[in-house]
DOLO-920205 format. One record per residue (C-alpha): y, z, x; residue number from 1; residue in three letters. Coordinates in nm, 4 decimals, m for minus. Example, Ala and Ser with C-alpha at 12.3 -4.5 7.8 and 13.67 -1.06 7.14 Angstrom:
BEGIN
ROBA        v        w        u pos code
ROBA  m0.4500   0.7800   1.2300   1  ALA
ROBA  m0.1060   0.7140   1.3670   2  SER
***
This chain:
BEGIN
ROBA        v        w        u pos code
ROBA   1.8912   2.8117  m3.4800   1  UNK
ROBA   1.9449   2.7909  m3.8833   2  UNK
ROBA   2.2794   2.9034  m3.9764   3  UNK
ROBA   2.3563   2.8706  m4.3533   4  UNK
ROBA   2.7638   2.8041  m4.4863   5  UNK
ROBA   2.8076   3.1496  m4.4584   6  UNK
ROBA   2.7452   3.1535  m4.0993   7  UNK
ROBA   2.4429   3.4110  m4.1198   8  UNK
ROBA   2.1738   3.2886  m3.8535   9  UNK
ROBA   1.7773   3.3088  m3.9514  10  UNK
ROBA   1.6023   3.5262  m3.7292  11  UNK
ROBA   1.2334   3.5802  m3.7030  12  UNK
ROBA   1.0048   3.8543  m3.5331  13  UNK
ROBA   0.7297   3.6223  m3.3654  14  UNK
ROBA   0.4653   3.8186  m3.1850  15  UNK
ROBA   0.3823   3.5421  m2.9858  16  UNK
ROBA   0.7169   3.5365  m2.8489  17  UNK
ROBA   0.8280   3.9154  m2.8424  18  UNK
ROBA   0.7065   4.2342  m2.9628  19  UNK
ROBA   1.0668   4.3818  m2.8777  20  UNK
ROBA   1.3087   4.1110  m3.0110  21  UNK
ROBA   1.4190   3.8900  m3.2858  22  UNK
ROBA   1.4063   3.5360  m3.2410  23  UNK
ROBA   1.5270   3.1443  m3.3957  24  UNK
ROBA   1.2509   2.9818  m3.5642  25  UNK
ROBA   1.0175   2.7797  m3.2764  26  UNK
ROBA   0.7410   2.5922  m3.2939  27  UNK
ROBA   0.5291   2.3887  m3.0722  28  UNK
ROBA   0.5566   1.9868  m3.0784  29  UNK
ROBA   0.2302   1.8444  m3.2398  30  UNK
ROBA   0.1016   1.4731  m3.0915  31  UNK
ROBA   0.2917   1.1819  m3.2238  32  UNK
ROBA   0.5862   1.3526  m3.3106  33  UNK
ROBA   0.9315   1.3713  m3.1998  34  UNK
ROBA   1.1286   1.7231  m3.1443  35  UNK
ROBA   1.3379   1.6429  m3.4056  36  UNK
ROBA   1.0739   1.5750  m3.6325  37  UNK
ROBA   0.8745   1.9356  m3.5240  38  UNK
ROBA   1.2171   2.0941  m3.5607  39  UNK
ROBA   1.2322   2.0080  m3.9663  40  UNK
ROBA   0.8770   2.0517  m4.0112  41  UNK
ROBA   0.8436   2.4520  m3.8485  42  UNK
ROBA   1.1699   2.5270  m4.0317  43  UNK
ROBA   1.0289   2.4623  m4.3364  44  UNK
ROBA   0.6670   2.6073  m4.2635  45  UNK
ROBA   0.8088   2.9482  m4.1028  46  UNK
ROBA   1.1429   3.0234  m4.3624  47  UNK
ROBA   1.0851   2.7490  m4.6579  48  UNK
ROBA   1.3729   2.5617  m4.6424  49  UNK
ROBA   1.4458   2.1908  m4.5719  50  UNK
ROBA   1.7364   2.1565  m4.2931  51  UNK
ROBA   2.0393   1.9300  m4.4615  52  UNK
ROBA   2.1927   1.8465  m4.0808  53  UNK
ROBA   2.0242   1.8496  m3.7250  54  UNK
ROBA   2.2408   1.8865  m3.4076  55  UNK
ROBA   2.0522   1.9208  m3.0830  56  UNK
ROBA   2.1818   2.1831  m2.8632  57  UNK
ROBA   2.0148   2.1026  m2.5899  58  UNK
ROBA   1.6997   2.2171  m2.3730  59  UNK
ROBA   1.6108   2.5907  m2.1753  60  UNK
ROBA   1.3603   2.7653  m1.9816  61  UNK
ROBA   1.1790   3.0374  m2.1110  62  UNK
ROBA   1.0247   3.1700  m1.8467  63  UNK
ROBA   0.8329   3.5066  m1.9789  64  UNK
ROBA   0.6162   3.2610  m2.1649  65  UNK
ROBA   0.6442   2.9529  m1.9405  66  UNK
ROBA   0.7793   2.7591  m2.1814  67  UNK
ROBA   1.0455   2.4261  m2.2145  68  UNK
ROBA   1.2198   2.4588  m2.4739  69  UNK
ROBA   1.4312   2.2386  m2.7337  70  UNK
ROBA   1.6930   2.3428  m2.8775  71  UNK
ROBA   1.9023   2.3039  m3.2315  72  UNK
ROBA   2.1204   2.4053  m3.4840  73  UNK
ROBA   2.0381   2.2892  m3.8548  74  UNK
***
């Protein structure tokens, strides 16, 4: 989840994810990289903008796509 000083929250229509619903910026872990690391890097690839501060959140099932997910808030 990106959430600016203003509190507003980026959200993203993905198809891959949902044709229905709004989303937080994801992205799939490439080899030899960390989640942290794939966390920065899809931020800036799917909304342009470097993260200043990383928390993780914690993890989550997403079970329409079969997915285990990472979570954080930058």
């Amino acid at each position: 989840m990106v959430v600016n000083d203003q509190d507003e929250i980026a959200l993203l229509t993905q198809k891959y994810m949902s044709d229905t619903y709004k989303g937080f910026v994801s992205g799939y872990i490439m080899p030899g990289e960390t989640a942290e690391e794939t966390a920065i890097r899809e931020v800036r690839e799917e909304i342009g903008i470097d993260i200043a501060k990383l928390e993780y959140a914690g993890t989550y099932w997403f079970a329409a796509k079969e997915l285990f997910m990472h979570g954080f808030i930058g």
